[in-house]
Each structure stands twice: as C-alpha cells, then as structure tokens.
N, CA, C and O atoms as a GROMACS GRO file, in nm:
protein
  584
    1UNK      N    1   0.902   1.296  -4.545
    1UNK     CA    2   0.848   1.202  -4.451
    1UNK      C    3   0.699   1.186  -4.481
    1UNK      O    4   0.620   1.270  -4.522
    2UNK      N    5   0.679   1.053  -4.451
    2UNK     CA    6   0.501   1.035  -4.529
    2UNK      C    7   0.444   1.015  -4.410
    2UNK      O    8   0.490   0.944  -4.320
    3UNK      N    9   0.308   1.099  -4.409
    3UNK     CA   10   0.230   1.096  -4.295
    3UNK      C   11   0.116   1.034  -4.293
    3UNK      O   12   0.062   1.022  -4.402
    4UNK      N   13   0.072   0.998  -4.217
    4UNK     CA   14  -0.023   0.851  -4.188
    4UNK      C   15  -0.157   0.887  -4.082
    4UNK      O   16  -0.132   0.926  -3.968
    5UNK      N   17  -0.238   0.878  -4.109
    5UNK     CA   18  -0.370   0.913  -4.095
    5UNK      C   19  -0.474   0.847  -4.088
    5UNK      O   20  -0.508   0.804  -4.197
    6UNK      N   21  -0.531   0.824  -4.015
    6UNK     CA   22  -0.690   0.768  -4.002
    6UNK      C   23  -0.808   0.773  -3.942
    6UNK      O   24  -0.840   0.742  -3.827
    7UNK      N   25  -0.901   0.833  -4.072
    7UNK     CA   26  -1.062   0.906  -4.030
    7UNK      C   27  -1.150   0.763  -4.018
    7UNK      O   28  -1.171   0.668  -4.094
    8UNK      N   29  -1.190   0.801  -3.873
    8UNK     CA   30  -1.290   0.710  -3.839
    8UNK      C   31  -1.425   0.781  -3.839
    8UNK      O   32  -1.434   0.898  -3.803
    9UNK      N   33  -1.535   0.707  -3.881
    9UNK     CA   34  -1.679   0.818  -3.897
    9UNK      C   35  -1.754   0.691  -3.895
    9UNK      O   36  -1.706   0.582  -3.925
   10UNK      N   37  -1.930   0.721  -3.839
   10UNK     CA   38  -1.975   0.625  -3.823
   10UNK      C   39  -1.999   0.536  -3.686
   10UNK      O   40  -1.976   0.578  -3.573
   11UNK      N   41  -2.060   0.378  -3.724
   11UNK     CA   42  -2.036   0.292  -3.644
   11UNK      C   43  -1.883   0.263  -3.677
   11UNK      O   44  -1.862   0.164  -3.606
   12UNK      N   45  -1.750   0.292  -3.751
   12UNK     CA   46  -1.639   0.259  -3.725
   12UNK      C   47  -1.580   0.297  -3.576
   12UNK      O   48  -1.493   0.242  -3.508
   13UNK      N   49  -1.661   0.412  -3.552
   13UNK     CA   50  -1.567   0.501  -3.463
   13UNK      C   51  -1.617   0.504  -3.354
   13UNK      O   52  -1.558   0.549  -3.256
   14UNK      N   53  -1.788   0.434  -3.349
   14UNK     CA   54  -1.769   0.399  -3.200
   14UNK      C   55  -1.735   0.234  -3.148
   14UNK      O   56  -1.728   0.190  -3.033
   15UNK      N   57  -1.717   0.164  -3.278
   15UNK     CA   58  -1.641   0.052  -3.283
   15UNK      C   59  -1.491   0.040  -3.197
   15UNK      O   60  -1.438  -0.035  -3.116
   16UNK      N   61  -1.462   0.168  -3.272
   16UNK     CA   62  -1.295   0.186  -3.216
   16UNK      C   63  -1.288   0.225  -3.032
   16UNK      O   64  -1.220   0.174  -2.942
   17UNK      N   65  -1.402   0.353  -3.028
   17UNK     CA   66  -1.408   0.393  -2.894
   17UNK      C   67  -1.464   0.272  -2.767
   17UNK      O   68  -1.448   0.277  -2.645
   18UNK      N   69  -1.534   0.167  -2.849
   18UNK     CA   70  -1.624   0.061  -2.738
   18UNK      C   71  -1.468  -0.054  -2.714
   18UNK      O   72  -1.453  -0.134  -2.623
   19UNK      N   73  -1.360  -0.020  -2.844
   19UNK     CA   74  -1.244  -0.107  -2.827
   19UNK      C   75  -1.169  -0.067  -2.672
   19UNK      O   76  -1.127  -0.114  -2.566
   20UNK      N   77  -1.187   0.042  -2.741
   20UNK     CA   78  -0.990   0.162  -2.634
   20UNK      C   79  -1.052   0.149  -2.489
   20UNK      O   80  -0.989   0.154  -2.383
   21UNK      N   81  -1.252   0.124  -2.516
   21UNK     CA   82  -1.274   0.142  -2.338
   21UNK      C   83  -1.257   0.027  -2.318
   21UNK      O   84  -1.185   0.016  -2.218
   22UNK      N   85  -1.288  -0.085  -2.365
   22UNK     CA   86  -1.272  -0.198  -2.298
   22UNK      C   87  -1.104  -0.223  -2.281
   22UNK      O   88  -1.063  -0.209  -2.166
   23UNK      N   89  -1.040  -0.246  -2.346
   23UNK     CA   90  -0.879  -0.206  -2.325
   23UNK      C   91  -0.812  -0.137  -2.184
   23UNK      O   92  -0.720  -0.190  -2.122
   24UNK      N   93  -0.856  -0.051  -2.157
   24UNK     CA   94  -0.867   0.039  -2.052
   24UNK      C   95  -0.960   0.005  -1.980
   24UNK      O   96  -0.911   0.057  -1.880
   25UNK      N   97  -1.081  -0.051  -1.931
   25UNK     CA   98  -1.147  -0.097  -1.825
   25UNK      C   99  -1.061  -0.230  -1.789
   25UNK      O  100  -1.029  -0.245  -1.671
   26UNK      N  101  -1.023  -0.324  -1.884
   26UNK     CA  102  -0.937  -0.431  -1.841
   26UNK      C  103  -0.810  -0.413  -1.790
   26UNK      O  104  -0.786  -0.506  -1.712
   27UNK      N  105  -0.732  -0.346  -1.797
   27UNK     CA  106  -0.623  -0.245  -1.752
   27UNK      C  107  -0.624  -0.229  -1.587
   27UNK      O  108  -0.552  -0.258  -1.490
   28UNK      N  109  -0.751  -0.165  -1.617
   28UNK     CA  110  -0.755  -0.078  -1.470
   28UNK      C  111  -0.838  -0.209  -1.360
   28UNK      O  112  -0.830  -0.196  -1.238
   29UNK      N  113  -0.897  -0.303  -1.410
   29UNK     CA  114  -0.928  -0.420  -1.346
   29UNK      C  115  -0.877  -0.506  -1.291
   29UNK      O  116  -0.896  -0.559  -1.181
   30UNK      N  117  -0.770  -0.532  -1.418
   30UNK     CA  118  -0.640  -0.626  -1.365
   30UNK      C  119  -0.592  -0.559  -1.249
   30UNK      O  120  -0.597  -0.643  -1.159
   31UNK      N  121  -0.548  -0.454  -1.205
   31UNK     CA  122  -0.460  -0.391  -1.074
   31UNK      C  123  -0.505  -0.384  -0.939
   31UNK      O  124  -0.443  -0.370  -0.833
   32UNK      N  125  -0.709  -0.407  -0.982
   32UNK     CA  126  -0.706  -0.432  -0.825
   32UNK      C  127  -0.756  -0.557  -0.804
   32UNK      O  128  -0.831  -0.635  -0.862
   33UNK      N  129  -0.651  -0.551  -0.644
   33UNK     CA  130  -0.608  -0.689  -0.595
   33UNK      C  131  -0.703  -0.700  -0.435
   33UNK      O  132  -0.780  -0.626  -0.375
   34UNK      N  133  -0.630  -0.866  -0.407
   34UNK     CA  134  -0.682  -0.851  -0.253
   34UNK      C  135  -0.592  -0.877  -0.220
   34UNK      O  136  -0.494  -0.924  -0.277
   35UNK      N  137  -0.618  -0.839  -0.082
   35UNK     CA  138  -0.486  -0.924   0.046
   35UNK      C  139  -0.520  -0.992   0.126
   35UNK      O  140  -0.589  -0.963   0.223
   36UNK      N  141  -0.457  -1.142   0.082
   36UNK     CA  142  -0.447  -1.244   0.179
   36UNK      C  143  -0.457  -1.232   0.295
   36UNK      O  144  -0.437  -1.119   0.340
   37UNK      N  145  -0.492  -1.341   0.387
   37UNK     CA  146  -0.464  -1.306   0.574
   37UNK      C  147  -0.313  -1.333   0.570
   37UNK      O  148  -0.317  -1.409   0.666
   38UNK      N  149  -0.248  -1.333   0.553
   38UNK     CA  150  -0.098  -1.334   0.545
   38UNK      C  151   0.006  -1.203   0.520
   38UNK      O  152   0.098  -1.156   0.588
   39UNK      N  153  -0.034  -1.180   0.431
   39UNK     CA  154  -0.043  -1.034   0.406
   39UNK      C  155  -0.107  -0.911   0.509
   39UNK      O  156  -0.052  -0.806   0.541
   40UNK      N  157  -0.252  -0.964   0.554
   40UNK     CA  158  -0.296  -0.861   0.693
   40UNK      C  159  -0.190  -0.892   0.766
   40UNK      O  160  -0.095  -0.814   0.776
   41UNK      N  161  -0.192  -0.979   0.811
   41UNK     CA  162  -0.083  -1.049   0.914
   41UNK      C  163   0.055  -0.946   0.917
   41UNK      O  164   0.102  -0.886   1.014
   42UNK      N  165   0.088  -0.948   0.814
   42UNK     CA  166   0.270  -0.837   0.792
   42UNK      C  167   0.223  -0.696   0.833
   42UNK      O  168   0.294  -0.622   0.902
   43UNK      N  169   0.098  -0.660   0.786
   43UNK     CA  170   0.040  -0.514   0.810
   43UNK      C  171   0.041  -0.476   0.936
   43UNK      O  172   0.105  -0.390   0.996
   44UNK      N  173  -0.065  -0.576   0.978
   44UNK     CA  174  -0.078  -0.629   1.172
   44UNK      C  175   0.067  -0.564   1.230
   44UNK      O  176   0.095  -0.451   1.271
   45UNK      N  177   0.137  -0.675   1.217
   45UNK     CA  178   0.286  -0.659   1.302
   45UNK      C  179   0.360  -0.567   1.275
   45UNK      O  180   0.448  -0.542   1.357
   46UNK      N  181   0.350  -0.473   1.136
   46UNK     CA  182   0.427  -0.386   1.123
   46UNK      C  183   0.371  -0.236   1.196
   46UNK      O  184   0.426  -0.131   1.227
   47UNK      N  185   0.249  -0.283   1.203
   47UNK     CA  186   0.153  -0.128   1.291
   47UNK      C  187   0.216  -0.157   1.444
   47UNK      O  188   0.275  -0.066   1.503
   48UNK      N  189   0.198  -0.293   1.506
   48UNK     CA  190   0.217  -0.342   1.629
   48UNK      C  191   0.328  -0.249   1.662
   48UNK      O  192   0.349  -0.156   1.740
   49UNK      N  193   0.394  -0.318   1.564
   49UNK     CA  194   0.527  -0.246   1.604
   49UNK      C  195   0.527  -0.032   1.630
   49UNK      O  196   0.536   0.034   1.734
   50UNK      N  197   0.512   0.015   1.474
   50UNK     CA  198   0.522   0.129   1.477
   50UNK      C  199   0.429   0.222   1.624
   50UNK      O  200   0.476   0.326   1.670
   51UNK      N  201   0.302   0.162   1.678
   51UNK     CA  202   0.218   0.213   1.769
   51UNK      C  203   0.309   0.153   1.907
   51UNK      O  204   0.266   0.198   2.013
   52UNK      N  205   0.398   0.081   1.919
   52UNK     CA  206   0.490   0.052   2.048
   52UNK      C  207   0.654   0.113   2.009
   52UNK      O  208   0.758   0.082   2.066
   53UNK      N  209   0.645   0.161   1.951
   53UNK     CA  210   0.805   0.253   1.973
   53UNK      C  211   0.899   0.209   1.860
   53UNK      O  212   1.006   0.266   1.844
   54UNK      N  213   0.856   0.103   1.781
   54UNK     CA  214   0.974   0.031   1.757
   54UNK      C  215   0.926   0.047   1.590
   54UNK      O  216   0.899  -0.060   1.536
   55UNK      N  217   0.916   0.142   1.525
   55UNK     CA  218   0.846   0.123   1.402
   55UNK      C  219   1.014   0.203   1.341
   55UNK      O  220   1.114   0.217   1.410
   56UNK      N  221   0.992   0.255   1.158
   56UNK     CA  222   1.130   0.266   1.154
   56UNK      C  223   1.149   0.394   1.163
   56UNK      O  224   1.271   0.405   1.146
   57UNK      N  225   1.096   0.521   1.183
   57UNK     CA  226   1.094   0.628   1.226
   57UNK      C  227   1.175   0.633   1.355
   57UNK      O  228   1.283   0.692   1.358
   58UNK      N  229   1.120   0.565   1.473
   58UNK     CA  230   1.205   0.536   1.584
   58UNK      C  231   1.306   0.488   1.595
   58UNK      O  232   1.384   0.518   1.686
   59UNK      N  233   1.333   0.388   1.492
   59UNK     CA  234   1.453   0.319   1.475
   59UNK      C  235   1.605   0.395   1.402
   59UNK      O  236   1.727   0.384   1.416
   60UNK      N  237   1.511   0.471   1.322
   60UNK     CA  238   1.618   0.549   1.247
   60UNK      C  239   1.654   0.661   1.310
   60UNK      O  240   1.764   0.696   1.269
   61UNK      N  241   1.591   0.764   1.426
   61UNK     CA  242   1.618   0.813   1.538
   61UNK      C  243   1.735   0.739   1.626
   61UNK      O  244   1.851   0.778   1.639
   62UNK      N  245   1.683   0.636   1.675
   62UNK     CA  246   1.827   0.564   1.775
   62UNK      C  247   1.911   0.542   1.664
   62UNK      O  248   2.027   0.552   1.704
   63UNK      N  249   1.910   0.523   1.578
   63UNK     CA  250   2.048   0.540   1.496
   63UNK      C  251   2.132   0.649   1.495
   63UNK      O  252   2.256   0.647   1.499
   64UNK      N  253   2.057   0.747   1.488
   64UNK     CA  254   2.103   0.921   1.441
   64UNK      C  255   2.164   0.926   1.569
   64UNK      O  256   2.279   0.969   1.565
   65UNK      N  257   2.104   0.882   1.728
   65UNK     CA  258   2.127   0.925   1.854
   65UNK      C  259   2.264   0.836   1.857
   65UNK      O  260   2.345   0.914   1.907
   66UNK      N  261   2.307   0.760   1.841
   66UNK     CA  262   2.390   0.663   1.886
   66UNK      C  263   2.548   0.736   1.800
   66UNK      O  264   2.663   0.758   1.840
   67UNK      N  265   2.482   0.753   1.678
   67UNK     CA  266   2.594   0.840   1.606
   67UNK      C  267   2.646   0.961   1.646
   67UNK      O  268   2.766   0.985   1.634
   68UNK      N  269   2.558   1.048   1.696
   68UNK     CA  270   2.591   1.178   1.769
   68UNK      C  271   2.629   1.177   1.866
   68UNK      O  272   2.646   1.292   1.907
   69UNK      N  273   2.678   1.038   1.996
   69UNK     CA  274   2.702   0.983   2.091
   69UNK      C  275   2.637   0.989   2.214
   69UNK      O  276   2.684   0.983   2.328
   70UNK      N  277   2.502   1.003   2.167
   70UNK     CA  278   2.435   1.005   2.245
   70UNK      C  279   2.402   0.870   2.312
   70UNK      O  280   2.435   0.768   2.253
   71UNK      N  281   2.328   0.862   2.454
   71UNK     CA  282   2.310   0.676   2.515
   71UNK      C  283   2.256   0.650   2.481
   71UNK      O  284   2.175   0.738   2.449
   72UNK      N  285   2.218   0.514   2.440
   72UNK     CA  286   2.192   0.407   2.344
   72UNK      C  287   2.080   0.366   2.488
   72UNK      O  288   2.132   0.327   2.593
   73UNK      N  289   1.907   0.383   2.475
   73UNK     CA  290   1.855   0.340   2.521
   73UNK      C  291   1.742   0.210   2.445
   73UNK      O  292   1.697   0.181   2.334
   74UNK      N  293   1.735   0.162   2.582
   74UNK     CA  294   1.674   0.015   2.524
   74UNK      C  295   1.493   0.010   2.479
   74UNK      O  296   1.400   0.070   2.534
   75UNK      N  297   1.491  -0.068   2.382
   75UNK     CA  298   1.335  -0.057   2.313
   75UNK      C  299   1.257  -0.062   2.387
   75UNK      O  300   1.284  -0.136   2.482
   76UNK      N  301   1.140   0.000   2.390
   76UNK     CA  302   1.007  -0.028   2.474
   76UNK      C  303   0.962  -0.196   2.408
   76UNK      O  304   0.982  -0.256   2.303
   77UNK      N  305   0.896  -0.220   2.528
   77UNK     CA  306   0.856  -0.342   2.485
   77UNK      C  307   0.714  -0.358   2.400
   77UNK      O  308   0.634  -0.267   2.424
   78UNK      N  309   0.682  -0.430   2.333
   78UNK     CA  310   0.540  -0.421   2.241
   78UNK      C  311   0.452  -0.496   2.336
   78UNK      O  312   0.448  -0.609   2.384
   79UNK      N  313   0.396  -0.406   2.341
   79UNK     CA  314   0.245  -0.379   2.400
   79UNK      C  315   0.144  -0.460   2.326
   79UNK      O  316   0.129  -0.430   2.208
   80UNK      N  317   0.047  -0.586   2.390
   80UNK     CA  318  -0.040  -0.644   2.282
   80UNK      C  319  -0.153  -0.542   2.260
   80UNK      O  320  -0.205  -0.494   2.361
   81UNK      N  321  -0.197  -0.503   2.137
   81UNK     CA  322  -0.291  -0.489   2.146
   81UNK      C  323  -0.390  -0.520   1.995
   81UNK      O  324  -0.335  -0.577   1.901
   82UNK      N  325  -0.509  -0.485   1.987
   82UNK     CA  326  -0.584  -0.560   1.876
   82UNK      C  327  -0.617  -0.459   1.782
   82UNK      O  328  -0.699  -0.368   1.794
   83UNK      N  329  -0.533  -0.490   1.674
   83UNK     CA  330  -0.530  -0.408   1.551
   83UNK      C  331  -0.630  -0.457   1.433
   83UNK      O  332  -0.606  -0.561   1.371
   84UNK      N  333  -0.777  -0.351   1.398
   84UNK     CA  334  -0.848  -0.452   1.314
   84UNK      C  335  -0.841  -0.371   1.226
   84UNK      O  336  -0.800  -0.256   1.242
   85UNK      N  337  -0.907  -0.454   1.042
   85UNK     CA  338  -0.953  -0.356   0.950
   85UNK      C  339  -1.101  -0.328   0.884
   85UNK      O  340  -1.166  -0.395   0.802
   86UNK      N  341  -1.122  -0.241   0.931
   86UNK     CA  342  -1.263  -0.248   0.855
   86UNK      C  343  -1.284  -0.262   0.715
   86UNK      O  344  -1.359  -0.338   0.654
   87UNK      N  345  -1.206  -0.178   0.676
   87UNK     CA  346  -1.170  -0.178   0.500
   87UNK      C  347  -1.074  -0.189   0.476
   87UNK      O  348  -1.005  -0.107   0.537
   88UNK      N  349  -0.996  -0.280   0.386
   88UNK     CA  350  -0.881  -0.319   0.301
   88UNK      C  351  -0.896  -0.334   0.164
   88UNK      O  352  -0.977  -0.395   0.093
   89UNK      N  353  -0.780  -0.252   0.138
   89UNK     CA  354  -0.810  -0.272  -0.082
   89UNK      C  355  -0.663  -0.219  -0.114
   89UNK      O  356  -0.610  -0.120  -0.063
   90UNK      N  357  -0.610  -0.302  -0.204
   90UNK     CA  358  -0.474  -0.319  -0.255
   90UNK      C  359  -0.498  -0.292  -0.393
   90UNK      O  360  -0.608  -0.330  -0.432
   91UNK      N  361  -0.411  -0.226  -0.493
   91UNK     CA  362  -0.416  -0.196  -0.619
   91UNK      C  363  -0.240  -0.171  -0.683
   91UNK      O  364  -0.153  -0.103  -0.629
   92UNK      N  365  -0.230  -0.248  -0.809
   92UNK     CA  366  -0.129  -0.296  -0.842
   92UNK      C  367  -0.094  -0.449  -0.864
   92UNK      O  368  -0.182  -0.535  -0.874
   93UNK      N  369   0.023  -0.472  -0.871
   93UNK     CA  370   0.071  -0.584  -0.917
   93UNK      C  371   0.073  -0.697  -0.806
   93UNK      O  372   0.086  -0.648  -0.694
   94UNK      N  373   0.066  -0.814  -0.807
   94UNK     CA  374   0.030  -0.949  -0.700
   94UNK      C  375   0.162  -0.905  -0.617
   94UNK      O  376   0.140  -0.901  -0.496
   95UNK      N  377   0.303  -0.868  -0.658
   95UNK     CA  378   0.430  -0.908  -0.570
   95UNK      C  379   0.464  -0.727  -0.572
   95UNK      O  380   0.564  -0.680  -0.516
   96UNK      N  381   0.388  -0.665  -0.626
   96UNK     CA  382   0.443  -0.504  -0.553
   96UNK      C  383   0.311  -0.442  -0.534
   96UNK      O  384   0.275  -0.372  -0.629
   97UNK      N  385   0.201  -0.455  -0.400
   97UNK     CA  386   0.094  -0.359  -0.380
   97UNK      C  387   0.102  -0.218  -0.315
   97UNK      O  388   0.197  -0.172  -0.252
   98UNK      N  389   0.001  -0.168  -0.338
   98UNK     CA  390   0.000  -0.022  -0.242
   98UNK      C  391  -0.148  -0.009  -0.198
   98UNK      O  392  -0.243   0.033  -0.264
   99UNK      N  393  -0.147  -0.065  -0.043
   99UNK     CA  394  -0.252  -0.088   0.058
   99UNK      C  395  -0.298   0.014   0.104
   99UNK      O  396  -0.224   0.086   0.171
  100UNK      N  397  -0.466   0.057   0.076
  100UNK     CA  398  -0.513   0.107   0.124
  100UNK      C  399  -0.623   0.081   0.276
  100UNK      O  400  -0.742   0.081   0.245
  101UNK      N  401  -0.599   0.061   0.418
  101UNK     CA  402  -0.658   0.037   0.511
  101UNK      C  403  -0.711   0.139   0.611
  101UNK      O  404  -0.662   0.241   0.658
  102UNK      N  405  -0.849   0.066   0.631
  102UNK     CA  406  -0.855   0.177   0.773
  102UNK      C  407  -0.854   0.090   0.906
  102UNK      O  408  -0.886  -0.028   0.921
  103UNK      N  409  -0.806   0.191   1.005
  103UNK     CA  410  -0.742   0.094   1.107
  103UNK      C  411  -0.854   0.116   1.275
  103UNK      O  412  -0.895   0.220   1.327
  104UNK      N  413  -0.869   0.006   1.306
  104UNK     CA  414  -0.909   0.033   1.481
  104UNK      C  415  -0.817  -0.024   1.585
  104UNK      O  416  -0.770  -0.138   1.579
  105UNK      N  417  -0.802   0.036   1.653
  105UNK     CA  418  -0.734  -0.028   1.729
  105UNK      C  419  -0.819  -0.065   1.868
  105UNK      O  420  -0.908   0.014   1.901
  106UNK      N  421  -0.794  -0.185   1.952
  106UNK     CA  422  -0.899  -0.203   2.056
  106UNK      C  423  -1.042  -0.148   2.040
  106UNK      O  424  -1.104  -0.107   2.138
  107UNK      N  425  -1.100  -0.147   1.900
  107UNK     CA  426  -1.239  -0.121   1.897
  107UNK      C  427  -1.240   0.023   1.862
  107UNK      O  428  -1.338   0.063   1.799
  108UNK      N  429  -1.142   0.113   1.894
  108UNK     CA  430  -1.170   0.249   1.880
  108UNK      C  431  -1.027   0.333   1.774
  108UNK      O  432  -0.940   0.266   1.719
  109UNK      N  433  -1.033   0.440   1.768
  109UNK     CA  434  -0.937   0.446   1.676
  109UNK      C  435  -0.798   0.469   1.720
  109UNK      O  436  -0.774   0.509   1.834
  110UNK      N  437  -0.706   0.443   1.632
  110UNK     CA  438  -0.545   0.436   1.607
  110UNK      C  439  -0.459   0.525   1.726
  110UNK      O  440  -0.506   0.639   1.733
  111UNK      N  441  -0.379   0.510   1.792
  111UNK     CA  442  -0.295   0.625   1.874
  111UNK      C  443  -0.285   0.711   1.821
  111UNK      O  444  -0.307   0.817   1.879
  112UNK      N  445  -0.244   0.709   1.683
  112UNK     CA  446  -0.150   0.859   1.638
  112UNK      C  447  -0.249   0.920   1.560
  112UNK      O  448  -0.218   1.007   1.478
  113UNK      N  449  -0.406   0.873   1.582
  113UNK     CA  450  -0.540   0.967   1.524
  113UNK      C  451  -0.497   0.922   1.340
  113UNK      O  452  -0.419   1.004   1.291
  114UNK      N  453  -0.519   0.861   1.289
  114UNK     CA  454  -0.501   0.852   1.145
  114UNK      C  455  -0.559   0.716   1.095
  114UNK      O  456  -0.490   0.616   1.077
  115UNK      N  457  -0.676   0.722   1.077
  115UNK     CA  458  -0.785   0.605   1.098
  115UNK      C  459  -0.747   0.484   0.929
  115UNK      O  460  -0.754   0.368   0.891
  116UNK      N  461  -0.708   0.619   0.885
  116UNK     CA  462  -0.693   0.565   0.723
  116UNK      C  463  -0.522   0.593   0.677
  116UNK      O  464  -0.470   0.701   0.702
  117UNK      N  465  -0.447   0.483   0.607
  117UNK     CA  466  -0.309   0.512   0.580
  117UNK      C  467  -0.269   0.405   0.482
  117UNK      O  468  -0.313   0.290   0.488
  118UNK      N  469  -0.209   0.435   0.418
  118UNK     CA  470  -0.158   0.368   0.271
  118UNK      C  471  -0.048   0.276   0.282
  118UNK      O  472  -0.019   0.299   0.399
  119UNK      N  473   0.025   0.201   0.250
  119UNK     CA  474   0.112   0.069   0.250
  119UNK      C  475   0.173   0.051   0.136
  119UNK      O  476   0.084   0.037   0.052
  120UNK      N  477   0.281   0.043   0.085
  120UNK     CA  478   0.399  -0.048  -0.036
  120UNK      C  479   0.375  -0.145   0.043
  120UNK      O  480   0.384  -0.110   0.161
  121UNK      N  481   0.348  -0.258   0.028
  121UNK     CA  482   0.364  -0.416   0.043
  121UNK      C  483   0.426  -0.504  -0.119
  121UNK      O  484   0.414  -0.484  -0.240
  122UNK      N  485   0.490  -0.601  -0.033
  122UNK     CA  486   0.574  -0.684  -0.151
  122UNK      C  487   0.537  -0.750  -0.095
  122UNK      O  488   0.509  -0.727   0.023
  123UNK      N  489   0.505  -0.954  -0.199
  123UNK     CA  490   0.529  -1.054  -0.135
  123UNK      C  491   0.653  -1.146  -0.237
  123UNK      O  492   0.669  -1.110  -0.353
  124UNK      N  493   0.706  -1.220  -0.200
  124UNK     CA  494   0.802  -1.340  -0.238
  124UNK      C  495   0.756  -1.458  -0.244
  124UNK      O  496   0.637  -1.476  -0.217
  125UNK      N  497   0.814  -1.533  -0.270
  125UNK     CA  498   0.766  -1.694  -0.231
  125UNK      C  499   0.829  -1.717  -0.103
  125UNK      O  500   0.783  -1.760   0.003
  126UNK      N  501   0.964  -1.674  -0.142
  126UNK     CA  502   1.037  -1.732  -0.004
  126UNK      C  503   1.049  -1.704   0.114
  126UNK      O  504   1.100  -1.772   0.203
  127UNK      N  505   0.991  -1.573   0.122
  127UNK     CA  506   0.986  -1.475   0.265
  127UNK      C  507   0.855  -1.427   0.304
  127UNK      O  508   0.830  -1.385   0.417
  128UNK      N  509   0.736  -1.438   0.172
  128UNK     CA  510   0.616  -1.426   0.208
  128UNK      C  511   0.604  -1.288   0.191
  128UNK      O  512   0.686  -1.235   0.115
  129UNK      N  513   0.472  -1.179   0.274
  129UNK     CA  514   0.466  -1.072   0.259
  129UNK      C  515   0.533  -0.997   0.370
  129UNK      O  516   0.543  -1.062   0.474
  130UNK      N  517   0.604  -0.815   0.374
  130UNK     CA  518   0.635  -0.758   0.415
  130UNK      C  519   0.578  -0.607   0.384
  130UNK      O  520   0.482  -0.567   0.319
  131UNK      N  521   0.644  -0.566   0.432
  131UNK     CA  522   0.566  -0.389   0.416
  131UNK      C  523   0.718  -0.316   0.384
  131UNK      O  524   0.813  -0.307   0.462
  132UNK      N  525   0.712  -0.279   0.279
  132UNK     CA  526   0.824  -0.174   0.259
  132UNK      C  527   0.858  -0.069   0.278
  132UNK      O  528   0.970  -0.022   0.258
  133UNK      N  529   0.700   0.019   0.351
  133UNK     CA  530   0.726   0.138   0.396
  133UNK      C  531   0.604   0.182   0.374
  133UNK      O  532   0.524   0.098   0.333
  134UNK      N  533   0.554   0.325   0.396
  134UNK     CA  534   0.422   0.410   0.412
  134UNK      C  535   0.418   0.433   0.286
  134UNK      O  536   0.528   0.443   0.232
  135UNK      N  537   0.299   0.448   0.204
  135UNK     CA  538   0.294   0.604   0.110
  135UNK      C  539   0.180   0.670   0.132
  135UNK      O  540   0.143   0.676   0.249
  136UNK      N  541   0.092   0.740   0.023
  136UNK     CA  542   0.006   0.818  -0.004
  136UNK      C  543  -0.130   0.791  -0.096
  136UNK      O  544  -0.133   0.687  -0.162
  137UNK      N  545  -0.210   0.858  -0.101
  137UNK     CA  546  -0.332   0.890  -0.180
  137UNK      C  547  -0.294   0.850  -0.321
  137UNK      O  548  -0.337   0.751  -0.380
  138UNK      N  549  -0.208   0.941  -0.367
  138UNK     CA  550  -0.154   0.964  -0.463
  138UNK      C  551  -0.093   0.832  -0.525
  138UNK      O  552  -0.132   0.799  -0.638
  139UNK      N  553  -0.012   0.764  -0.467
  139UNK     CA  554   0.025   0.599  -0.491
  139UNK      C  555  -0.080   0.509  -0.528
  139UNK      O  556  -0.070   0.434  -0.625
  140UNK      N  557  -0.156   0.513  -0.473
  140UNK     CA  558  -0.267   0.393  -0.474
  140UNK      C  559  -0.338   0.444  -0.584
  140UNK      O  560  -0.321   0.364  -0.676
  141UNK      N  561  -0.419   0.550  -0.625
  141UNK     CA  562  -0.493   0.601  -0.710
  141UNK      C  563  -0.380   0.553  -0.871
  141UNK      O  564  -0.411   0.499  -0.977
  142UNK      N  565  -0.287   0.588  -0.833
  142UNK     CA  566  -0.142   0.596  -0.956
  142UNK      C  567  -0.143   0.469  -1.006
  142UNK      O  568  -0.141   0.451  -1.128
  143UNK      N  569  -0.148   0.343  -0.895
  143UNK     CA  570  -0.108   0.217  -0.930
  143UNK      C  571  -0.178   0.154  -1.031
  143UNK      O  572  -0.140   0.060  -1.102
  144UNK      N  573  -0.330   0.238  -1.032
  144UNK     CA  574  -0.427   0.158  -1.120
  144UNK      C  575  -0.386   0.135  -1.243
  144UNK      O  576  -0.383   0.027  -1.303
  145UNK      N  577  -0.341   0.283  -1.295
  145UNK     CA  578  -0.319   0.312  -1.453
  145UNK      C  579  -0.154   0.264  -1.472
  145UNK      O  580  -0.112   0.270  -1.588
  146UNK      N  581  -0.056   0.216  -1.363
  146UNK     CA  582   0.069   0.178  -1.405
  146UNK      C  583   0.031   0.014  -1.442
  146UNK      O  584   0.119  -0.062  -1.485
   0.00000   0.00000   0.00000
C-alpha cells in the first residue's frame, strides 16, 4: 500500500492554516441563526401552555393516569399571562433550530425558577414554526459544529 504525505513549511503552512480557519469560521457562522416573531410566537404559546398545566409533561401524566384507571380530570384553564425575552439566539439549520432563551414572565422571573432554557424548534412552510420539545447546553453549543 503506497502512502501519501504532505510537508508543509514556511508561508505554505500558514497559507494552509489561514485556509482550514477560515473554512471553519464559515462553518460555525453559517449555524447561527435568528428567530423570527413567528417563531417567538410558537415559543410564547408553548411556555403559555407548559406554566398553565397543559404542557407535555402534564399531558403525558393524564395519559399514564387514565391508563391505570384512574379519573380523567379536566385541564386547567390557561391563564394569560406575559411571557418576554430578553435574550434569544438559535444555532443550527433554518428548518431544525436549538433555541437558546431567557425568559420573564410578568416582568419578573419564570414559575418554575429557570430564567434560561433551551428549545428543538422546526419550521415548515406549511405549518410554520413549532417546538419539538426541551433540550440542553450541550445541544445548542453541539449544533454549531454539526
């Protein structure tokens, strides 16, 4: 088997290194994104929801309860209240993000104390944006280099 090799020395080699960074700064540029008010908007209603009872943690609970035959009680109703962001930053691809926000609620912070929390968001053409579920630190930091 013939083996293949190449000594860079010189201005070749920081030729090559000023290449691989720019390569890799463009990389990691392309992934971060913004989010539309349309997109806040899905975030909005999907917190609305989870901070009034009805998020899918709760939901997947009355499932479990209904199966074990337990009574099937009725949803709390959603509560208005004013969900803002101070900071928003999405990283990844336009139609699969992972949202990083921090949240106030009525001016002060979140019910469940967690000021800052991460997002899978997708959008479509045809359905627009949604939230696919929670993640982590770890996701968003990840998305850059995928």
């Amino acid at each position: 088997m013939d083996q293949f090799t190449v000594n860079l020395k010189g201005w070749k080699a920081i030729a090559a290194l000023i290449v691989l960074a720019a390569v890799y700064g463009l990389t990691v540029y392309s992934r971060v994104q913004k989010l539309d008010e349309n997109g806040s908007n899905a975030l909005r209603a999907w917190l609305l929801k989870d901070y009034n009872g009805q998020g899918r943690s709760e939901l997947l609970k009355r499932v479990q309860d209904y199966r074990a035959g337990l009574p099937v009680q009725p949803l709390p109703e959603l509560h208005p209240m004013n969900i803002e962001f101070p900071a928003l930053s999405a990283h990844g691809h336009a139609n699969s993000l992972i949202v990083k926000v921090e949240i106030t609620v009525d001016g002060g912070p979140p019910l469940d104390g967690r000021p800052t929390r991460y997002f899978r968001m997708m959008h479509n053409d045809d359905q627009g944006w949604w939230v696919s579920g929670e993640t982590d630190s770890y996701w968003y930091y990840r998305a850059l280099l995928r």
